[in-house]
GUTI-331351 format. One record per residue (C-alpha): residue in three letters; z, x, y. Coordinates in steps of 0.001 Angstrom, whole numbers, plus 524288, in hexadecimal, padded with zeros to 5 digits. Layout:
// GUTI-331351
ala, Z, X, Y $
...
***
This chain:
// GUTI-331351
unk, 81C26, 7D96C, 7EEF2 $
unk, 82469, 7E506, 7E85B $
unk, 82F45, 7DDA9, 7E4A2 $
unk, 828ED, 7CE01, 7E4FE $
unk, 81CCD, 7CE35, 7E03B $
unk, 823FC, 7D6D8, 7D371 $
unk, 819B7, 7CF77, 7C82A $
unk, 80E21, 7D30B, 7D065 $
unk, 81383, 7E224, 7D1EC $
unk, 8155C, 7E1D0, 7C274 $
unk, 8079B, 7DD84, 7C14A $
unk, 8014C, 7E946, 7C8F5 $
unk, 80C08, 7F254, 7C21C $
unk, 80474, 7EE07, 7B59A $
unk, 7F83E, 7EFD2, 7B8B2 $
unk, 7FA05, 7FD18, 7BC6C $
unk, 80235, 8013A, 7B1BB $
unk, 7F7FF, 7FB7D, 7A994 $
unk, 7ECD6, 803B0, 7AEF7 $
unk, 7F540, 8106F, 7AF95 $
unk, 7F75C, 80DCC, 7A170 $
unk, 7E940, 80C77, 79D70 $
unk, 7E7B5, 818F7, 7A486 $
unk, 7F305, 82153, 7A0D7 $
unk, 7EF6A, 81DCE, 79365 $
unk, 7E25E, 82145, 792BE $
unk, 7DD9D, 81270, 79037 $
unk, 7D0AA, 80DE4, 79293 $
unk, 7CDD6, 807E1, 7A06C $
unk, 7CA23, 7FBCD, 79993 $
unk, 7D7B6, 7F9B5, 79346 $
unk, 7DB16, 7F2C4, 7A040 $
unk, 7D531, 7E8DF, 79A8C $
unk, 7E04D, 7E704, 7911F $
unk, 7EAF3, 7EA53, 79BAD $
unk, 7E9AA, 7DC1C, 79F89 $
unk, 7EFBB, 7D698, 792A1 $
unk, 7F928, 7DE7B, 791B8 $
unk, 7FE2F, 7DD63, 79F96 $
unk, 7FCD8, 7CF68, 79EB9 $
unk, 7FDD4, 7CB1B, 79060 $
unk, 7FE42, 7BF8B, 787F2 $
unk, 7F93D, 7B054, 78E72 $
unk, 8021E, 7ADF2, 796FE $
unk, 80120, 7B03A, 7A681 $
unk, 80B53, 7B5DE, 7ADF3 $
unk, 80803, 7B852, 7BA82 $
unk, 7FB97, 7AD79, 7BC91 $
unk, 7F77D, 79FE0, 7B7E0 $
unk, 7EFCA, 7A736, 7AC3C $
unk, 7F135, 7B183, 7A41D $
unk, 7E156, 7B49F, 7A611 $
unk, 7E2D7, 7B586, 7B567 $
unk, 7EE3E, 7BC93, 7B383 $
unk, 7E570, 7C6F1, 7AB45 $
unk, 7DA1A, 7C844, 7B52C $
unk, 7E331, 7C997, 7BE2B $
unk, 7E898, 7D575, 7B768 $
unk, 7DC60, 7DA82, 7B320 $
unk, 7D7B6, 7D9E7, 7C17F $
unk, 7E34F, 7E1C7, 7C696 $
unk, 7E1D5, 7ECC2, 7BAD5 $
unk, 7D3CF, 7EEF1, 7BF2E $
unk, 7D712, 7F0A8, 7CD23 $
unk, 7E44A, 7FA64, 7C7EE $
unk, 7D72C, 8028B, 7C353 $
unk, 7D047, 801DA, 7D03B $
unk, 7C66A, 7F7D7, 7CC28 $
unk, 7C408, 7EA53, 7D588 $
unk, 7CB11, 7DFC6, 7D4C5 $
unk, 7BF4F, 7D44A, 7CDE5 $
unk, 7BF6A, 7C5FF, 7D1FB $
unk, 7BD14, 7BB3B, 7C711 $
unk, 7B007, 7BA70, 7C7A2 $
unk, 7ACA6, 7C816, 7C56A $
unk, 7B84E, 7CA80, 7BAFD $
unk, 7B1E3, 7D0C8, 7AFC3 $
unk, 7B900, 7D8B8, 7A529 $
unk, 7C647, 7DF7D, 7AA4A $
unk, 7BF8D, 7EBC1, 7A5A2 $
unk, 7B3B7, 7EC86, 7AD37 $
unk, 7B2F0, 7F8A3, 7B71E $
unk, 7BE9E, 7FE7D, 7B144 $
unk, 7B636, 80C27, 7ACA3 $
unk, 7B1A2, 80D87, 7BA20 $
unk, 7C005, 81049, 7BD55 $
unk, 7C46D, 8174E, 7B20A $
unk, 7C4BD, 824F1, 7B9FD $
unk, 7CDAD, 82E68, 7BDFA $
unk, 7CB30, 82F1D, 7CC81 $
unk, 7CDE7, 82446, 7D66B $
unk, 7C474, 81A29, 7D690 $
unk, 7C5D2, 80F32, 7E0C4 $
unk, 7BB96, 80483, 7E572 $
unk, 7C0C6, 7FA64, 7EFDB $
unk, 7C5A8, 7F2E6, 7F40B $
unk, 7D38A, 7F917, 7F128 $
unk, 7DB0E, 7EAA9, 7F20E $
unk, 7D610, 7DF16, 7EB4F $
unk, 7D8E7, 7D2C5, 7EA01 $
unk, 7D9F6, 7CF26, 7D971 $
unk, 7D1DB, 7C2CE, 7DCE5 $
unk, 7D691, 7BB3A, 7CF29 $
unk, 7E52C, 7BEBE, 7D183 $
unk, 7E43D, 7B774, 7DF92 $
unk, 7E9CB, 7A995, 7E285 $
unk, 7E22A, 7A6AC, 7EF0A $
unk, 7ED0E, 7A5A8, 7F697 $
unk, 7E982, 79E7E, 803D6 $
unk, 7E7BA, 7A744, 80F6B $
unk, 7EF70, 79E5E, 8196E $
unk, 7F41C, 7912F, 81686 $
unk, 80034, 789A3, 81CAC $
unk, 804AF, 77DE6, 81431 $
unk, 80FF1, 772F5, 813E7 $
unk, 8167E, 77450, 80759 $
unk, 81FF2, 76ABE, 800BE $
unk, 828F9, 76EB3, 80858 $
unk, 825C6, 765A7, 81431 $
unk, 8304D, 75BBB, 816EC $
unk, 826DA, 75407, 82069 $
unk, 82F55, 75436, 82BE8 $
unk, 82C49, 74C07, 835DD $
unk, 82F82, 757CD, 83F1F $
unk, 82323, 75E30, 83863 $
unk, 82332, 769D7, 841AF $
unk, 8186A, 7700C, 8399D $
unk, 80DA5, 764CE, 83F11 $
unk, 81441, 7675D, 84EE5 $
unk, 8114B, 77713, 84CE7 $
unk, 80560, 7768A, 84711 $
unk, 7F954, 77AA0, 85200 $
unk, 7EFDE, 7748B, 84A60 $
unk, 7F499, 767AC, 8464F $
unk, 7F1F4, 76BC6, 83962 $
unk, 7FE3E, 7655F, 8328F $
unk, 7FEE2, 75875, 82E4E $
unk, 80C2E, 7511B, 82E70 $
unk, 80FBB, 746A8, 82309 $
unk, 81A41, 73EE5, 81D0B $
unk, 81A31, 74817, 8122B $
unk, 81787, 7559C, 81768 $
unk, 80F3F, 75EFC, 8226B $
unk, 80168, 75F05, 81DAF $
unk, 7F886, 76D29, 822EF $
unk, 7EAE8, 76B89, 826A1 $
unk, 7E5F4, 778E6, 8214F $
unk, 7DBA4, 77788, 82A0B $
unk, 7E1A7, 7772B, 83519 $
unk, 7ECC0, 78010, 831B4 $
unk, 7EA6E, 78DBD, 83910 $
unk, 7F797, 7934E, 82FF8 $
unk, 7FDF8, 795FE, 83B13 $
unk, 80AAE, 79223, 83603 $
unk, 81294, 78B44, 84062 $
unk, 81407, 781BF, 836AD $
unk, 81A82, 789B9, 82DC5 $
unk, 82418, 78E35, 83770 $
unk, 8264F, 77F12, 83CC9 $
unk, 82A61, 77A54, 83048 $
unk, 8382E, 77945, 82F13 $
unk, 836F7, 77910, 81FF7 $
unk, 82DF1, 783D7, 81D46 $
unk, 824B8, 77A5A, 8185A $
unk, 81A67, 78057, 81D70 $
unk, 813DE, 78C02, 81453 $
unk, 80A3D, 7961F, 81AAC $
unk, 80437, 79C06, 80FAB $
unk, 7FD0A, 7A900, 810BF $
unk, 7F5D5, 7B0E9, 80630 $
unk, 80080, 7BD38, 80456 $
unk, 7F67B, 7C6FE, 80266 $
unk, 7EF09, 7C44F, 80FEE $
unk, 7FA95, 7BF79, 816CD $
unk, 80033, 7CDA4, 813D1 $
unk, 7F26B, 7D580, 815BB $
unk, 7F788, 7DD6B, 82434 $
unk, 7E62C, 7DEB4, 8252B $
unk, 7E27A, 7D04E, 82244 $
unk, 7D9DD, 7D48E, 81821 $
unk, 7DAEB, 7CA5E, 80E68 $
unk, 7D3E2, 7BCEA, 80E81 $
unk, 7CE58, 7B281, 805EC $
unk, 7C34D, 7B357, 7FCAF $
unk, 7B960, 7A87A, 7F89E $
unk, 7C55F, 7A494, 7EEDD $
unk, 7D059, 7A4E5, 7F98A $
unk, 7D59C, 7B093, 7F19B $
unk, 7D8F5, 7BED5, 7F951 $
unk, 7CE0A, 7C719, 7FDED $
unk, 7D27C, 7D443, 80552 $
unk, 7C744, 7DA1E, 80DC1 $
unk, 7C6D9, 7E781, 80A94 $
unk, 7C36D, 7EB23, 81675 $
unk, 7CDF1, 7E614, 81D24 $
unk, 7D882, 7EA13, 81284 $
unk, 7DFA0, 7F706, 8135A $
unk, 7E52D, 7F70B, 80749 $
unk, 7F28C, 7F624, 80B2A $
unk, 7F75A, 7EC8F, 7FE0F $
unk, 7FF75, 7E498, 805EC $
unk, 7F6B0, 7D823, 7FF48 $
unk, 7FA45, 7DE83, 7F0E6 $
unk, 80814, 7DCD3, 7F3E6 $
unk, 809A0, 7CF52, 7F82B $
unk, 7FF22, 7C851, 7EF27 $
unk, 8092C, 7C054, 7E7BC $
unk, 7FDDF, 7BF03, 7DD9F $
unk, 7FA1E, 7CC54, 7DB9C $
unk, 7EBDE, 7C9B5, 7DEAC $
unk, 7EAFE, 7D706, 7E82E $
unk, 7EA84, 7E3C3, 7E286 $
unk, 7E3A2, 7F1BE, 7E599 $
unk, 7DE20, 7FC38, 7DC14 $
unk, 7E332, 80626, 7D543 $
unk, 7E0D9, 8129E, 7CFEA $
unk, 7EACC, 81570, 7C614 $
unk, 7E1B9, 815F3, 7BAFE $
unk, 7D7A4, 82138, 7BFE7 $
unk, 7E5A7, 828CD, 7C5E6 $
unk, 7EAEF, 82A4C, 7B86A $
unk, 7DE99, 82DF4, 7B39F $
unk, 7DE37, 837D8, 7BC7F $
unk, 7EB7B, 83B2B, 7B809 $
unk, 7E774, 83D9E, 7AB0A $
unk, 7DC45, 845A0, 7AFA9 $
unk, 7DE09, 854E5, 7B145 $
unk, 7E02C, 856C7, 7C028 $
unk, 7EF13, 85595, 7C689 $
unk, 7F027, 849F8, 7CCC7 $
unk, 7FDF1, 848FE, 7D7D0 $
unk, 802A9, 83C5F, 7DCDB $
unk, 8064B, 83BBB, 7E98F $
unk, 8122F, 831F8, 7ED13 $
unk, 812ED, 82A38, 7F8FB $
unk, 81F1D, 829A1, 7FE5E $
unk, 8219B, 81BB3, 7FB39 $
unk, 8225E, 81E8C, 7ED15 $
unk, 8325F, 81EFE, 7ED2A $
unk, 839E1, 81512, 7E88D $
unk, 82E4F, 80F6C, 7E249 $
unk, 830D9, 8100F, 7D357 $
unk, 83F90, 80C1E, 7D54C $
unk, 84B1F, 80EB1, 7DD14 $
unk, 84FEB, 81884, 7D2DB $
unk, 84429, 820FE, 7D292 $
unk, 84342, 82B89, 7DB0A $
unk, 837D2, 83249, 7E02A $
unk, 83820, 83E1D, 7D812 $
unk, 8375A, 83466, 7CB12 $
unk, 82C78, 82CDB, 7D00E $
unk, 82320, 83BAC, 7D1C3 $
unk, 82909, 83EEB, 7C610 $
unk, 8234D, 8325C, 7BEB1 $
unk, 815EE, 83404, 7C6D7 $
unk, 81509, 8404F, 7BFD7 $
unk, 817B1, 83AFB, 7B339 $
unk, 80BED, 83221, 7B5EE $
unk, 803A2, 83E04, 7B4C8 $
unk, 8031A, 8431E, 7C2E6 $
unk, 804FC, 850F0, 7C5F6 $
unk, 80D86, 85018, 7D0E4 $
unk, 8130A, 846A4, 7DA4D $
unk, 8149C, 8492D, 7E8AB $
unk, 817E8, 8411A, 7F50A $
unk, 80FAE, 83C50, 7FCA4 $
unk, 81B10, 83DFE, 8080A $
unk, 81618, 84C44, 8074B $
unk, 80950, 84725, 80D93 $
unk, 8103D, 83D92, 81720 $
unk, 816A2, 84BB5, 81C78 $
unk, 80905, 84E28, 81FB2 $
unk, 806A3, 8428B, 82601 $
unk, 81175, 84198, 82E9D $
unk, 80F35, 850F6, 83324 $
unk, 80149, 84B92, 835A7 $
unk, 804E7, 83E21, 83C47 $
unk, 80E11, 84482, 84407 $
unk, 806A8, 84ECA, 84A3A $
unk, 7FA00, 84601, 84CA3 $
unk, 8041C, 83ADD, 8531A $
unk, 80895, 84842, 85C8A $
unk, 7FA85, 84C9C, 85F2B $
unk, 7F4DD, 83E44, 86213 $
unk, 7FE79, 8338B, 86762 $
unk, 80709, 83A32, 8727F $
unk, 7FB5F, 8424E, 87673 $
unk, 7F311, 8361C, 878C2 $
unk, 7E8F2, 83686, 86CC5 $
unk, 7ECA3, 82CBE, 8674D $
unk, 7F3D3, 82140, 86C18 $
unk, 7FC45, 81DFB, 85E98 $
unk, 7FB18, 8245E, 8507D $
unk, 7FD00, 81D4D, 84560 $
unk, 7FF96, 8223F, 8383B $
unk, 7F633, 824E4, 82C92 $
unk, 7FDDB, 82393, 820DA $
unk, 7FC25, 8150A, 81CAC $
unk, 7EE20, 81411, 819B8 $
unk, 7ED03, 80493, 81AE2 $
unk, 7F2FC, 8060E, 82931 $
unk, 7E80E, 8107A, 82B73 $
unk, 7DCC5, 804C4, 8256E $
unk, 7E19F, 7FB30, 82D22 $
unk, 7E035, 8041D, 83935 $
unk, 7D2BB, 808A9, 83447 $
unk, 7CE92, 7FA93, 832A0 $
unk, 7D496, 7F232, 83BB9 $
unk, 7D758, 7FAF1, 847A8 $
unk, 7CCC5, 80582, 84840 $
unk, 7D1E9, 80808, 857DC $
unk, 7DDDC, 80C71, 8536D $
unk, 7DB16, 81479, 84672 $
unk, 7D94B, 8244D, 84C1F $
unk, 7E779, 82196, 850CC $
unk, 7EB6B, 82019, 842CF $
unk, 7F13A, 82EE4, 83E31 $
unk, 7E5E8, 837FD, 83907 $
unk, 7EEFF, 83F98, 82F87 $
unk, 7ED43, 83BF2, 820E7 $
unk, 7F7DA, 833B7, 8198A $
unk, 80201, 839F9, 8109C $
unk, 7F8AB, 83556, 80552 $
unk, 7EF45, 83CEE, 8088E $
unk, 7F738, 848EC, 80EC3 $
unk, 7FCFE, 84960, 8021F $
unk, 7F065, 84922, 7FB47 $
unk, 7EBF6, 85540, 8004D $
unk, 7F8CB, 85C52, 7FF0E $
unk, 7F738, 85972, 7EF9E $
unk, 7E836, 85D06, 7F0B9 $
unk, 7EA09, 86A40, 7F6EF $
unk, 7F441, 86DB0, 7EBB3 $
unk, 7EA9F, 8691E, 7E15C $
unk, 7DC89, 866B8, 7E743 $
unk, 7D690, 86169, 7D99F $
unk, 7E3BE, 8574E, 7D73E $
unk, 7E3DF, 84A39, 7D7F0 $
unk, 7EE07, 842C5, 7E2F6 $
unk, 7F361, 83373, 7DF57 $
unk, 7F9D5, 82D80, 7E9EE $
unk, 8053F, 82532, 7E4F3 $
unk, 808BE, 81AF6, 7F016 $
unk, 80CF3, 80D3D, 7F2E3 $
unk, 7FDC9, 80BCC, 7FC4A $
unk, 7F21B, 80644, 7F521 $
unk, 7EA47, 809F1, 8027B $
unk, 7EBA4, 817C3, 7FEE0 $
unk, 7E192, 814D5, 7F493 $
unk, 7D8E7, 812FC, 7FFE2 $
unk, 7DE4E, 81E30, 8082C $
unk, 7DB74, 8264B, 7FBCA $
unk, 7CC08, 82231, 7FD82 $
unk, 7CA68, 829A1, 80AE1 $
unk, 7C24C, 8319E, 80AB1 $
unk, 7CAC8, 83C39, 80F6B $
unk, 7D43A, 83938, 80540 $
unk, 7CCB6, 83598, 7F9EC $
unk, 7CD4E, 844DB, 7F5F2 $
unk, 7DB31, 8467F, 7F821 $
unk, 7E1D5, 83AB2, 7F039 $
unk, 7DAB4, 83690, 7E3E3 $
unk, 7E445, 82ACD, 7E0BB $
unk, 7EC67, 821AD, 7E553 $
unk, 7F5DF, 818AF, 7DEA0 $
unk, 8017E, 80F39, 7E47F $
unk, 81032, 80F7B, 7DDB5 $
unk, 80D69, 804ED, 7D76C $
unk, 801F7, 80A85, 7D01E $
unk, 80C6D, 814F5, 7CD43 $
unk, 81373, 80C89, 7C6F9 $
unk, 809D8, 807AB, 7BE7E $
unk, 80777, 81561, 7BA12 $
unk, 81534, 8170C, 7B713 $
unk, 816BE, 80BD3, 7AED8 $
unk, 809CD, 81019, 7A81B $
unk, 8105F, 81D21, 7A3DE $
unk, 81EF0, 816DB, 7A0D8 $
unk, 8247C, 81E8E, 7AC4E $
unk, 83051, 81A4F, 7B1A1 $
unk, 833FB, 82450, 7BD45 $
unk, 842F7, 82026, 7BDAA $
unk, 84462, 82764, 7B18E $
unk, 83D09, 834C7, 7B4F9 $
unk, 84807, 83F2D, 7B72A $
unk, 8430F, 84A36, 7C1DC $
unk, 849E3, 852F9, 7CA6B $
unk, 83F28, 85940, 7D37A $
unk, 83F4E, 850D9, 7E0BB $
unk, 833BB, 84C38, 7E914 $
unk, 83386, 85493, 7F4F3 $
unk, 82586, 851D9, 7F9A4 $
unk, 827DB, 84C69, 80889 $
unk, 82FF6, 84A6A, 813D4 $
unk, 8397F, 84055, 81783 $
unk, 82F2F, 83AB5, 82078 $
unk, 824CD, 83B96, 8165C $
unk, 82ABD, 83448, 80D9D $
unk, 82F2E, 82956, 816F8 $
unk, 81FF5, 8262D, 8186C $
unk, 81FF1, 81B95, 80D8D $
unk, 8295D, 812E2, 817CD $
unk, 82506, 80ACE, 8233D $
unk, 826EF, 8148C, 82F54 $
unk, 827E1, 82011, 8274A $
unk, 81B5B, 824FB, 82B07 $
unk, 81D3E, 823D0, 839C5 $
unk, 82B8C, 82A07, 838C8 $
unk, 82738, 836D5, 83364 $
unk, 81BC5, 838C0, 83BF3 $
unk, 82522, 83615, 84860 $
unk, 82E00, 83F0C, 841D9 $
unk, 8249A, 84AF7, 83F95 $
unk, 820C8, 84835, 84E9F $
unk, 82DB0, 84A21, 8533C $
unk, 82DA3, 85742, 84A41 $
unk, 82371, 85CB2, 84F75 $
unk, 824AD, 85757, 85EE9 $
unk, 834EA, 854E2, 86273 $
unk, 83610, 849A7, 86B58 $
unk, 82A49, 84203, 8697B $
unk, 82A8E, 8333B, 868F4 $
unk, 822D7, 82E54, 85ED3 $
unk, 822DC, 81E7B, 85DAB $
unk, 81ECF, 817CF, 85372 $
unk, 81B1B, 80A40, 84CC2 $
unk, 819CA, 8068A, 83F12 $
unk, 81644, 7FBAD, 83742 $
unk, 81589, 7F878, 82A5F $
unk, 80E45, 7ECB9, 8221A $
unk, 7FF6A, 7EDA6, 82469 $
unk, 800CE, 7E127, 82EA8 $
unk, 8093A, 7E860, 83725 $
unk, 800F4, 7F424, 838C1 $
unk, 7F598, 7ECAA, 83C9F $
unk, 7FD3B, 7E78D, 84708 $
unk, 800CE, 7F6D0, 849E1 $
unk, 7F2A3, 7F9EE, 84B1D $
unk, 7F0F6, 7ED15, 853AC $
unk, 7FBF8, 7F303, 85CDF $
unk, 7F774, 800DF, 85C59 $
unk, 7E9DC, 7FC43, 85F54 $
unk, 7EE69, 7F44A, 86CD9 $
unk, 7F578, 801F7, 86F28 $
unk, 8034A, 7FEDA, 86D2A $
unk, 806F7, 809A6, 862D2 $
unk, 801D7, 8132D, 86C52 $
unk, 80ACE, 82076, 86D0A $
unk, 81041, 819F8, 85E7C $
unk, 80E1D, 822C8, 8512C $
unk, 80B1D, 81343, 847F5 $
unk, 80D11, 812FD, 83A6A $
unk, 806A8, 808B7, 83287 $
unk, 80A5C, 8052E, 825C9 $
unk, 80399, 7FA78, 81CE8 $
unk, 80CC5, 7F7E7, 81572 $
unk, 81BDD, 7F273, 8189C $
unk, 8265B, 7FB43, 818E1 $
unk, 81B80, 807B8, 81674 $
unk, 8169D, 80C94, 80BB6 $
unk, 82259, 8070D, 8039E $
unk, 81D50, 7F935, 80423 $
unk, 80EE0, 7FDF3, 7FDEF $
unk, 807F0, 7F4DC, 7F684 $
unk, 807FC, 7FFA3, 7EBD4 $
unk, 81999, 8026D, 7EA5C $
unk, 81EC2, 7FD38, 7E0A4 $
unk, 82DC3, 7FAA2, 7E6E6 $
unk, 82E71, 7F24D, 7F50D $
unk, 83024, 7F9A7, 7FF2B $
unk, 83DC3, 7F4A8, 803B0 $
unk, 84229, 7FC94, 7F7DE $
unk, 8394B, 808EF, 7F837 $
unk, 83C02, 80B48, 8074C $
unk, 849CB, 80F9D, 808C7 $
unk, 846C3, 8189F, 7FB4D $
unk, 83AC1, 81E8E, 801F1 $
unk, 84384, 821C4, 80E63 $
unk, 84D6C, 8279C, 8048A $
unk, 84396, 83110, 7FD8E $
unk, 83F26, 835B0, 80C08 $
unk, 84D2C, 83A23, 81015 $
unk, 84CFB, 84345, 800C7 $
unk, 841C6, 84B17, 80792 $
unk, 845CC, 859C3, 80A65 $
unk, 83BE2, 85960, 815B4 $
unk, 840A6, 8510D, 821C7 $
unk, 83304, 852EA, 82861 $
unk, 825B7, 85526, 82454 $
unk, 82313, 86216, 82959 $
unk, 82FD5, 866ED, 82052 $
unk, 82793, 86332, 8169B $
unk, 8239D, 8707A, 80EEF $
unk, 81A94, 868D9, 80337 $
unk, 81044, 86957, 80EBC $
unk, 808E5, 8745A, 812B7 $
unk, 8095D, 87AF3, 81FDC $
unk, 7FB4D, 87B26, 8200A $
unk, 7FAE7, 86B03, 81F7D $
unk, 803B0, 86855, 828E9 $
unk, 800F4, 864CE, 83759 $
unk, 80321, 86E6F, 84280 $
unk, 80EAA, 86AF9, 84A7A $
unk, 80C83, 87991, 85249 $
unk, 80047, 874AB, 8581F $
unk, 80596, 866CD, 85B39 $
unk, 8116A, 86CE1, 863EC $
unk, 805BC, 8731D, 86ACE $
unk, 7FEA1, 86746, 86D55 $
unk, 80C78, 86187, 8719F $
unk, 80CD0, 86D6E, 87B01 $
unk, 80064, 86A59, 88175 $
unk, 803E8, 85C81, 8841C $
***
């Protein structure tokens, strides 16, 4: 969607620069209600049939950008209702996390093969010979499908020689790696929340913008403007986000300007992780423990597990994810602060929730979000000068945000801390292809393997909440990683001796094997 679906981007963008500005500016709540007009003004329609659809659309999506549900028609009362419930300045978050903006959806069928005008009616009509169910019809002036006979299995489609044949599918279930979205009593989307892992794959390829998940900009800038420090924490997909001619350092330095105290990466926590990973991979897999580890870091790989593969799920890594690691590095420097994690993963929202982690990260917000602040606050971060560098994590740490990244520094730390080991490993990326990871790790094929699962394609770079595609943030992402001073984790001096695992007692262990 990041560089396609561009008028449905500039929509969101608006909504949240909307709401940062009603916040930033010490506005009533309730002045929302005025936001629609003047992101959509006058009486004329330029995205739907009507300029009043087009409204409630709007109105919908700036009362979900301030954590509130999304409404269907018959229970749309005033845009303003609920707002003073969530005019706070601590997170507040009811779920379902994703919903489905029931008035902005166009029912699109679930699974429907038709003949379109296309169809020469040949009189070699291959599509009637393939079909197992003799559900296609041939005629002087075209194939004719029987859609109740038609099991959409799409032989037809292939037989045609004219591509004739269309298989329609609804994008946002057709893309959904958990099959968590279905029809409602209106044919429009439903996602069963407890299914759903929140991984936004469906927000991305709606081509009507119909999907979207809460946000808590609004009660984060409050915060802001409140007394106590509050640090952003960046994940390591954030480069190359805000353009290819803005570096890191200018992107902290316009976080700051936003009103944070400080900015720091959340690669410093990945170090963490990988130390952790690496050493519980060591102490578990060749000694027998366990028959495969998989990683932690993606927290809609570690739902999925949780709720689809409960067998499998103590094999998934124990050690916290650089989100949180980092967390409690900024805690322990300033127990009463505040910690924002800044990221391209709208299931971090839910990670946040935990109850181990509730305490240690008190917001979350996606690039995009970001963005919406920055317009807010006319900040353009190409034109911030700044010398000081960002020298928060390793090479490897950094090289988290890419498909395999995660995997490659834990095998690497392994090797550190145990010469000669052979560590094999198996990722996959796109929520789809994880479940099929879990499928094969379940029957015991990935056993001896470290797995990495990643929800979304190409890593963390192809979030649901970047702002750039990944194709271009990738190779910059791989490019900030080689600037890092420290080749390894444990070079690493931002983190303490004191949090670090012990690789002494692990060369014991090795010694009594």
């Amino acid at each position: 969607m990041k560089e396609s679906y561009i008028d449905i981007l500039h929509i969101r963008r608006m909504a949240f620069e909307h709401i940062a500005k009603i916040a930033y500016e010490n506005r009533p709540i309730t002045d929302i209600g005025l936001e629609v007009y003047d992101i959509l003004p006058g009486e004329s329609a330029t995205y739907r049939e009507n300029i009043f659809r087009e409204r409630a659309v709007m109105g919908e999506r700036l009362r979900m950008g301030i954590g509130l549900d999304a409404r269907t028609a018959d229970k749309t009362d005033a845009i303003t209702e609920g707002l003073d419930q969530m005019d706070v300045k601590e997170r507040i978050y009811h779920p379902p996390l994703v919903s489905v903006i029931k008035i902005a959806c166009e029912a699109c069928p679930e699974n429907k093969v038709t003949v379109t005008d296309q169809c020469k009616a040949c009189i070699g009509h291959p599509c009637v010979n393939v079909c197992p169910k003799n559900a296609i019809t041939f005629t002087s002036e075209g194939s004719i499908i029987d859609q109740d006979k038609c099991i959409k299995c799409g032989k037809c489609v292939s037989a045609c020689p004219y591509n004739a044949i269309n298989h329609q599918k609804r994008p946002c279930a057709e893309s959904c790696g958990v099959k968590a979205i279905h029809s409602d009593e209106l044919g429009r989307a439903q996602i069963d929340s407890d299914k759903c892992v929140a991984c936004g794959r469906c927000i991305s390829t709606c081509p009507f913008g119909a999907i979207s998940d809460k946000s808590e900009i609004y009660q984060l800038i409050k915060a802001i403007q409140a007394d106590k420090k509050v640090y952003a924490i960046l994940a390591p997909s954030f480069v190359g986000q805000f353009g290819p001619n803005v570096s890191p350092k200018q992107i902290r330095e316009a976080i700051k300007a936003l009103g944070f105290t400080d900015v720091i990466e959340v690669g410093l926590g990945a170090d963490l992780t990988t130390m952790n990973e690496a050493h519980e991979y060591l102490e578990k897999v060749p000694t027998g423990e366990f028959p495969f580890m998989g990683t932690s870091c993606c927290f809609s790989w570690k739902m999925m597990v949780r709720n689809q593969f409960p067998e499998i799920n103590d094999y998934i890594s124990e050690s916290s994810t650089p989100m949180i690691y980092t967390g409690l590095q900024m805690k322990k420097r300033d127990p009463d602060c505040k910690v924002v994690f800044v990221g391209p993963c709208i299931s971090k929202k839910l990670e946040a929730l935990e109850e181990e982690v509730a305490e240690v990260i008190d917001f979350v917000i996606t690039f995009e979000e970001l963005l919406g602040m920055f317009l807010a606050k006319g900040i353009e971060p190409s034109e911030i000068q700044v010398e000081e560098e960002m020298m928060d994590a390793s090479e490897t740490g950094r090289n988290y945000a890419v498909k395999g990244g995660v995997a490659e520094a834990v095998v690497k730390r392994a090797k550190e801390i145990r010469p000669g080991i052979d560590v094999a490993v198996e990722a996959a990326d796109g929520l789809s292809n994880c479940v099929k990871l879990a499928q094969l790790a379940k029957l015991g094929k990935m056993d001896g393997k470290l797995i990495e699962g990643m929800a979304c394609f190409g890593g963390c770079v192809g979030g649901p909440g970047t702002v750039v595609a990944d194709t271009k943030t990738g190779k910059a992402v791989r490019a900030f990683a080689k600037e890092s001073i420290y080749r390894s984790p444990a070079d690493n001096d931002k983190i303490p001796t004191e949090d670090r695992p012990d690789d002494e007692k692990l060369k014991v262990s090795e010694d009594k094997e």
